[in-house]
N, C-alpha and C positions, 0 to 999 in steps of 0.2 A: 308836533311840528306845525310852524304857522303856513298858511293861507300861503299860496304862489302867486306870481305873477298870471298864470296861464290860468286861476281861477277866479279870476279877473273878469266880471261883464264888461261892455260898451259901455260908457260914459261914467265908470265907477273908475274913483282915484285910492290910491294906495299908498302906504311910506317902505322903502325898502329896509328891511331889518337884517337877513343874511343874503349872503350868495355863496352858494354850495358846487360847484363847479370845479371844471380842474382848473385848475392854477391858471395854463397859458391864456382860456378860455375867461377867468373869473377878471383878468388882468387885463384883455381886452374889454369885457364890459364896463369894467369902472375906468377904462379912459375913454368910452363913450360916454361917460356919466351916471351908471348907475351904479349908485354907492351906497351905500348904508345911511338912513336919514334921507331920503334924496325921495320927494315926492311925486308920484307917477301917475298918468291916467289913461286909460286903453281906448284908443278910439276907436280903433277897431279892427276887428278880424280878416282874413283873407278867407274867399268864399269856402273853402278845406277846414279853414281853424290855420293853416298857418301861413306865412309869419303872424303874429301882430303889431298893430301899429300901436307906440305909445307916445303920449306927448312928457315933455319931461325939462325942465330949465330951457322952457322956450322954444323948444325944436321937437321935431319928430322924430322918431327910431323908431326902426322896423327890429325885432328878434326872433328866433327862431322857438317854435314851441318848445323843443327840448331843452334850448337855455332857460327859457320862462319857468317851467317846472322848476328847477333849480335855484329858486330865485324865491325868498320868502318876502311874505310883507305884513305888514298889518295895516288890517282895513281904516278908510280914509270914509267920512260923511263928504258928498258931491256937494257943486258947488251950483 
């Protein structure tokens, strides 16, 4: 299985590859924009570990760690 979202540091970017989620859940994420392809970078944590924040086609989103585990990516070189 690839690399998640939630194992994700601060300031490392990532490309989304699957979303493993339930449906109602996976169906909400990708009309916030995270979709398969769709380049991502964590800026950063909430002092607990959750949510985190990512930036993503310009904007920011917050997600909940349990979505982020469900969430593959493969790793991106920073910019």
């Amino acid at each position: 299985m690839s690399p998640s979202l939630a194992d994700l540091r601060p300031g490392q970017a990532a490309e989304i590859v699957s979303i493993d989620c339930d449906r109602r859940i996976s169906r909400r994420l990708m009309e916030m924009g995270l979709l398969p392809g769709t380049r991502v970078r964590l800026i950063r944590l909430a002092p607990l570990g959750d949510p985190l924040e990512l930036r993503l086609r310009g904007y920011a989103l917050s997600v909940r760690r349990a979505e982020a585990i469900q969430i593959g990516t493969r790793s991106q070189e920073t910019d």
